[in-house]
N, CA, C and O atoms as CSV, one atom per row, in Angstrom:
chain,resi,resn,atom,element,x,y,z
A,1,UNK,N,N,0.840,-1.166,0.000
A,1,UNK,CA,C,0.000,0.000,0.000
A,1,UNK,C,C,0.889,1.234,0.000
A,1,UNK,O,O,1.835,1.313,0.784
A,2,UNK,N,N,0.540,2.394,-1.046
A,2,UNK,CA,C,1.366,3.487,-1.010
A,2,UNK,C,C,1.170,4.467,0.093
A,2,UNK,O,O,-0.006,4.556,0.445
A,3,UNK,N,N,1.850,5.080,0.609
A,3,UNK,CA,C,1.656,6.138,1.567
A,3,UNK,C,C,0.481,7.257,1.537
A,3,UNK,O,O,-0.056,7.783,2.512
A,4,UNK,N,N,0.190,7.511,-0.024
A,4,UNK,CA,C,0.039,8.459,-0.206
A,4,UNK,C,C,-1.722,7.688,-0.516
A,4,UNK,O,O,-2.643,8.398,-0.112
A,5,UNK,N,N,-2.071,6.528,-1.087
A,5,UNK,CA,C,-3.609,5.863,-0.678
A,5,UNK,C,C,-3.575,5.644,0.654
A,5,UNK,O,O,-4.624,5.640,1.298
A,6,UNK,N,N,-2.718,5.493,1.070
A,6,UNK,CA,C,-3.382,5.222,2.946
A,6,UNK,C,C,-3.749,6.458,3.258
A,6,UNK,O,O,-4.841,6.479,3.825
A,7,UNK,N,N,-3.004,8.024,3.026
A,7,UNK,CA,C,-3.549,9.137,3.586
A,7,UNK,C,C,-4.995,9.383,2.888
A,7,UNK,O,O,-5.811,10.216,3.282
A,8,UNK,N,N,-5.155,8.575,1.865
A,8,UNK,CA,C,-6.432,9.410,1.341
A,8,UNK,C,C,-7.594,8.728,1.469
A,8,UNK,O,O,-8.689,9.133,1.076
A,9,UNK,N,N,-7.201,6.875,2.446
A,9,UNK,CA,C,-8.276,6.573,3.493
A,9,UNK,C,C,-8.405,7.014,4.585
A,9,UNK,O,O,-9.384,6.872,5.319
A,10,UNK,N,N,-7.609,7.486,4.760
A,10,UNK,CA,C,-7.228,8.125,6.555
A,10,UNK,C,C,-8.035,9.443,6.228
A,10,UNK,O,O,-8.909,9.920,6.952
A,11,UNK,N,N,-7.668,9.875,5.203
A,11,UNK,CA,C,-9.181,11.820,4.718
A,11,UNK,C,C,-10.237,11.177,4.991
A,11,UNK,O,O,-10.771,11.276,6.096
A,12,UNK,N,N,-10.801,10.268,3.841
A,12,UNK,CA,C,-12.125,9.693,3.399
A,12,UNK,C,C,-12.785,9.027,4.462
A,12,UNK,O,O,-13.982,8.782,4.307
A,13,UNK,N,N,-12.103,8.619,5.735
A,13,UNK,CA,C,-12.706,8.321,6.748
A,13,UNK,C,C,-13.227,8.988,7.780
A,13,UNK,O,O,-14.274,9.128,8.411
A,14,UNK,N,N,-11.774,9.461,7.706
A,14,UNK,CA,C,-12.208,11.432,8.908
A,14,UNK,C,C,-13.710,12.335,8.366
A,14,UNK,O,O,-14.591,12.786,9.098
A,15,UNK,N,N,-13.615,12.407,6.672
A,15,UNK,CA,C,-14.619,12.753,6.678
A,15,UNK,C,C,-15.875,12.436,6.911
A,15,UNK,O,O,-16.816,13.210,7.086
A,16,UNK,N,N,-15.876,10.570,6.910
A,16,UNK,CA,C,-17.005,10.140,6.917
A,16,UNK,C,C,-17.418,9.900,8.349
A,16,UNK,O,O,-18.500,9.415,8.683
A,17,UNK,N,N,-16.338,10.332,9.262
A,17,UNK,CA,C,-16.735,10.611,10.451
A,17,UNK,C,C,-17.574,11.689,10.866
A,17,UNK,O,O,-18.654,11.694,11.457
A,18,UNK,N,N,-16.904,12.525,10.464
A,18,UNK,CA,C,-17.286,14.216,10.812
A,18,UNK,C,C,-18.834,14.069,10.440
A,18,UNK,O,O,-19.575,14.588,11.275
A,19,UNK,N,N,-19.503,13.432,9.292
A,19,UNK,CA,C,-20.614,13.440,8.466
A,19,UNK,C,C,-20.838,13.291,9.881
A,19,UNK,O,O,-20.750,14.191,10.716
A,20,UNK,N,N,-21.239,11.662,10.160
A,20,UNK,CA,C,-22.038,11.251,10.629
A,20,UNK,C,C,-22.083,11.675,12.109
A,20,UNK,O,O,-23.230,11.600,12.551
A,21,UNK,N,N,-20.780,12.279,13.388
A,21,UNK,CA,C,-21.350,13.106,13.599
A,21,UNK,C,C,-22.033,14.810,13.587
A,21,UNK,O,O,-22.348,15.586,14.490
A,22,UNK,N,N,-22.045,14.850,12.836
A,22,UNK,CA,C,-22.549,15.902,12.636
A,22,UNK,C,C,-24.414,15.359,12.486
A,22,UNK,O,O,-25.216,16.015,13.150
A,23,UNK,N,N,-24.974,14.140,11.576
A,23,UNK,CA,C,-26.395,13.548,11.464
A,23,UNK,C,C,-26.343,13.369,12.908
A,23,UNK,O,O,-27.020,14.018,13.705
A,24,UNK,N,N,-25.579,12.533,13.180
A,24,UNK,CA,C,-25.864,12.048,15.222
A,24,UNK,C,C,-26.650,13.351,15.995
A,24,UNK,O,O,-27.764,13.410,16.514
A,25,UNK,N,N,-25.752,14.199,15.865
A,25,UNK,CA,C,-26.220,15.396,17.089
A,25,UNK,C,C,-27.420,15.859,16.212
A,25,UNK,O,O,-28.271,16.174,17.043
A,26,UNK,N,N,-27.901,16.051,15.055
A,26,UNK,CA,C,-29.085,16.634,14.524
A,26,UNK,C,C,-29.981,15.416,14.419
A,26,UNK,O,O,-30.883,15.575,13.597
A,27,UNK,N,N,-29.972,14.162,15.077
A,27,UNK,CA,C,-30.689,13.364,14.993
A,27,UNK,C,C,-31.284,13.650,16.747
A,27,UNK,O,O,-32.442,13.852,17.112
A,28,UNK,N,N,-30.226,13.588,17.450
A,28,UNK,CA,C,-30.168,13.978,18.825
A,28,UNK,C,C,-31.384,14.967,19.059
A,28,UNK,O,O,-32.326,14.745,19.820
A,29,UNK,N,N,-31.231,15.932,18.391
A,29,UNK,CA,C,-31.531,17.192,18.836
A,29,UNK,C,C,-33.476,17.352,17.809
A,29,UNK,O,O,-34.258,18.281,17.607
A,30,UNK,N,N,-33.461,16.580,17.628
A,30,UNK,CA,C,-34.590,16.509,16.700
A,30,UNK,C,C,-35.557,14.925,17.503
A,30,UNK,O,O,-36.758,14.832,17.247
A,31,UNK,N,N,-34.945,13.936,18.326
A,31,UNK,CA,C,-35.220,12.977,19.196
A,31,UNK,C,C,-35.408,14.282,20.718
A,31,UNK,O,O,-35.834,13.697,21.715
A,32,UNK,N,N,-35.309,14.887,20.812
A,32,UNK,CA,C,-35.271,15.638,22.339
A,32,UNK,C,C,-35.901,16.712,22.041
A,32,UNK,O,O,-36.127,17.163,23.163
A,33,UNK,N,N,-36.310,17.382,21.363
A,33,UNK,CA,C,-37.637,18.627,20.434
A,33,UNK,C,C,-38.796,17.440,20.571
A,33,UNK,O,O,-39.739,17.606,21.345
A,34,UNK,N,N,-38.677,16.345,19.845
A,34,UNK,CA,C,-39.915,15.552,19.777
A,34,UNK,C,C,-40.467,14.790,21.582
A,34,UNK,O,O,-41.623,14.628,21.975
A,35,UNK,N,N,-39.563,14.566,22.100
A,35,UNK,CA,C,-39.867,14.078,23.803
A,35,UNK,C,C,-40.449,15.550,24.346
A,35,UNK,O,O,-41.402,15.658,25.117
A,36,UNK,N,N,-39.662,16.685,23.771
A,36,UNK,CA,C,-40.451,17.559,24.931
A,36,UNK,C,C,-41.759,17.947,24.524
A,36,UNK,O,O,-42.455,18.573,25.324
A,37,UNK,N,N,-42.399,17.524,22.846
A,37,UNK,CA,C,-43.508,17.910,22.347
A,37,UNK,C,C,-44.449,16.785,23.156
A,37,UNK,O,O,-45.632,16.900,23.477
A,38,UNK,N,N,-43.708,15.867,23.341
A,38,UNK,CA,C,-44.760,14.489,23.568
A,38,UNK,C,C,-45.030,15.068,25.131
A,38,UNK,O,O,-46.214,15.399,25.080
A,39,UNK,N,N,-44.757,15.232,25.895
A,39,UNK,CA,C,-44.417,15.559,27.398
A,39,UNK,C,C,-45.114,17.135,27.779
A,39,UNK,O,O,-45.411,17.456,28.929
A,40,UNK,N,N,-45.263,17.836,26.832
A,40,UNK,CA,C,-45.948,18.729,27.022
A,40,UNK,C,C,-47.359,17.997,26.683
A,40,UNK,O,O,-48.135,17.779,27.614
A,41,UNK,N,N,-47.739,17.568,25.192
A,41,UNK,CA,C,-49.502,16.657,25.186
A,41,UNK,C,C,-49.792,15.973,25.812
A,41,UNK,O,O,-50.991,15.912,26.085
A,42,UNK,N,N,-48.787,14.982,26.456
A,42,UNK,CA,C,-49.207,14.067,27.668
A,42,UNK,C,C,-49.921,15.074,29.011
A,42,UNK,O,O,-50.881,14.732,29.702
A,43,UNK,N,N,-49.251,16.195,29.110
A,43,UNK,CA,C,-49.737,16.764,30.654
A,43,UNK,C,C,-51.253,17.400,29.503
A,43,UNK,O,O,-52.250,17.277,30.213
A,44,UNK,N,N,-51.681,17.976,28.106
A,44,UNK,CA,C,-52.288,19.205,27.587
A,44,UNK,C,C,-53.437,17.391,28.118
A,44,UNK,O,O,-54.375,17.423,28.914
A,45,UNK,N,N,-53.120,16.560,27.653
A,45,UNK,CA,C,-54.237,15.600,27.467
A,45,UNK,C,C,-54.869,14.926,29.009
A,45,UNK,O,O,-55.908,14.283,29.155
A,46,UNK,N,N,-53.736,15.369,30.179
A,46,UNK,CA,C,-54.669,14.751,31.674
A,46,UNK,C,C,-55.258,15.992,31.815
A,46,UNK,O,O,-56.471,15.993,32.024
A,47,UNK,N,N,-54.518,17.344,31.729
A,47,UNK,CA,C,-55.476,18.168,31.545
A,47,UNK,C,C,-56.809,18.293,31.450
A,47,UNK,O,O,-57.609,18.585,32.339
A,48,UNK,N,N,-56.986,18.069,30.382
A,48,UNK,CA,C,-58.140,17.651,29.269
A,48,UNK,C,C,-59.380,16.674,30.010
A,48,UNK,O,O,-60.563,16.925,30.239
A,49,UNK,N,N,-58.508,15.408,30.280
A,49,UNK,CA,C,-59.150,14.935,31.162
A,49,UNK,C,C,-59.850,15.143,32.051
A,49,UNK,O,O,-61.049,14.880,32.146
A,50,UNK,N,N,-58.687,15.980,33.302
A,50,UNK,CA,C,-59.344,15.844,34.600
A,50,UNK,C,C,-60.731,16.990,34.823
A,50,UNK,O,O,-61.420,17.131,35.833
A,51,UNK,N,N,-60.847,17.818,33.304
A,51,UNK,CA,C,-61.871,18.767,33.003
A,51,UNK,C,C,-63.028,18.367,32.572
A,51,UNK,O,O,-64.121,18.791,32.945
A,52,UNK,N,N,-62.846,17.661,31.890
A,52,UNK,CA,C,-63.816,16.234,31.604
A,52,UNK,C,C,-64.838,16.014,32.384
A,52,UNK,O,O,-65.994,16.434,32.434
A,53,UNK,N,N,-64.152,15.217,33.035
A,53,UNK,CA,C,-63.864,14.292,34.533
A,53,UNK,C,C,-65.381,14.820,35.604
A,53,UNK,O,O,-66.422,14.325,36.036
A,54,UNK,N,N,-64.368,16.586,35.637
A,54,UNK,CA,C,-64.998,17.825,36.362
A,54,UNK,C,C,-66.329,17.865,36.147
A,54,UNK,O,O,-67.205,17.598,36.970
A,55,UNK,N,N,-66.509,18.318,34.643
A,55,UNK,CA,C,-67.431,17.997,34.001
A,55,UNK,C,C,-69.105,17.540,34.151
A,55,UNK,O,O,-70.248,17.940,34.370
A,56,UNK,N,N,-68.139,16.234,33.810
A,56,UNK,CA,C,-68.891,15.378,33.680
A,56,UNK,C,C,-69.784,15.214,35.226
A,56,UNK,O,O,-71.009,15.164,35.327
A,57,UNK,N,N,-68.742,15.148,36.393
A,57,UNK,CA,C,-69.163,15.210,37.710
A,57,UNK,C,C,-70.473,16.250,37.960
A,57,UNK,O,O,-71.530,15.987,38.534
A,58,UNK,N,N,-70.016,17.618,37.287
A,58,UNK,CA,C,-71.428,18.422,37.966
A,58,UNK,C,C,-72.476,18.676,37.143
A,58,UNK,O,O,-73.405,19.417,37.465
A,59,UNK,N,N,-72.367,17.951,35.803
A,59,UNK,CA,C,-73.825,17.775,35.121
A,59,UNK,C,C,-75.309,17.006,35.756
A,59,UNK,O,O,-75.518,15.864,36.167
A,60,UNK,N,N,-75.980,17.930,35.648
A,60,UNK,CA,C,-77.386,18.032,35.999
A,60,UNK,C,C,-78.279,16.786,35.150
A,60,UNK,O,O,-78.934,16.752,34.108
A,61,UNK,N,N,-77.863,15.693,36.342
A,61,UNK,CA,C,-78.722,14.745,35.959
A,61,UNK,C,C,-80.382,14.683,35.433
A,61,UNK,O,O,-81.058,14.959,36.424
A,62,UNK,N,N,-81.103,14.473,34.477
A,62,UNK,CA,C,-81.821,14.632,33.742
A,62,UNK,C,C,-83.009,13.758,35.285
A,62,UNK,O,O,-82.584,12.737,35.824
A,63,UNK,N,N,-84.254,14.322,35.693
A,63,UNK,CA,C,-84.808,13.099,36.291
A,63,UNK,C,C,-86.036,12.782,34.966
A,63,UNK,O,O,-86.194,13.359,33.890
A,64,UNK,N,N,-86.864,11.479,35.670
A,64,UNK,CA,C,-88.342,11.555,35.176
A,64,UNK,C,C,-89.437,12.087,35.463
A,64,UNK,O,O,-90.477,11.491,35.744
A,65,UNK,N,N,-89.246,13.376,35.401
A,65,UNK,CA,C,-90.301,13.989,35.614
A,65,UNK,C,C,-90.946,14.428,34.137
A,65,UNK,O,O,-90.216,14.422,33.146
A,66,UNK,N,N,-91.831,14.667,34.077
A,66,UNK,CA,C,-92.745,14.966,33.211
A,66,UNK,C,C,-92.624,16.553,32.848
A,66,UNK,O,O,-92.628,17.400,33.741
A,67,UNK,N,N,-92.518,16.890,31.461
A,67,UNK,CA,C,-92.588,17.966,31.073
A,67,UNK,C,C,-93.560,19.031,31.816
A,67,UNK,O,O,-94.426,18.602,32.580
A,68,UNK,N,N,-93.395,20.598,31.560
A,68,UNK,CA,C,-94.658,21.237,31.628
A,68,UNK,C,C,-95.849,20.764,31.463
A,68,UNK,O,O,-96.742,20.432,32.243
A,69,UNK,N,N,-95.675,20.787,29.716
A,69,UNK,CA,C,-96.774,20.422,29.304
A,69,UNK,C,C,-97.740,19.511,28.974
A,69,UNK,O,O,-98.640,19.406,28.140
A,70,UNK,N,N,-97.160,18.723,30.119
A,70,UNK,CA,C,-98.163,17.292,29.885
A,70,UNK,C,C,-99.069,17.377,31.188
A,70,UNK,O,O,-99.929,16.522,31.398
């Protein structure tokens, strides 16, 4: 092997390092944007819920009583 192809696997690798991290941390950083989106709807959705919930608790049960107008 010549000196001068080994340096230009020794480039072609460095670079193909650098690539990938460089995808790593923008994979990173695009995995940790998406957890804090999920983590904010998880709380928007018990939210949601426990209003519901509320709700649902102080609705005015319907009885059988008979209209006015009957």
């Amino acid at each position: 092997m010549s000196e001068e192809s080994l340096e230009e696997r020794i480039e072609a690798l460095e670079a193909r390092l650098m690539f990938q991290d460089v995808t790593i941390e923008t994979l990173n950083e695009t995995v940790t944007t998406q957890w804090r989106e999920i983590d904010t709807l998880k709380r928007r959705i018990a939210s949601l819920s426990e209003r519901l919930q509320e709700a649902e608790a102080n609705l005015v049960k319907p009885t059988n009583e008979k209209p006015p107008h009957y």
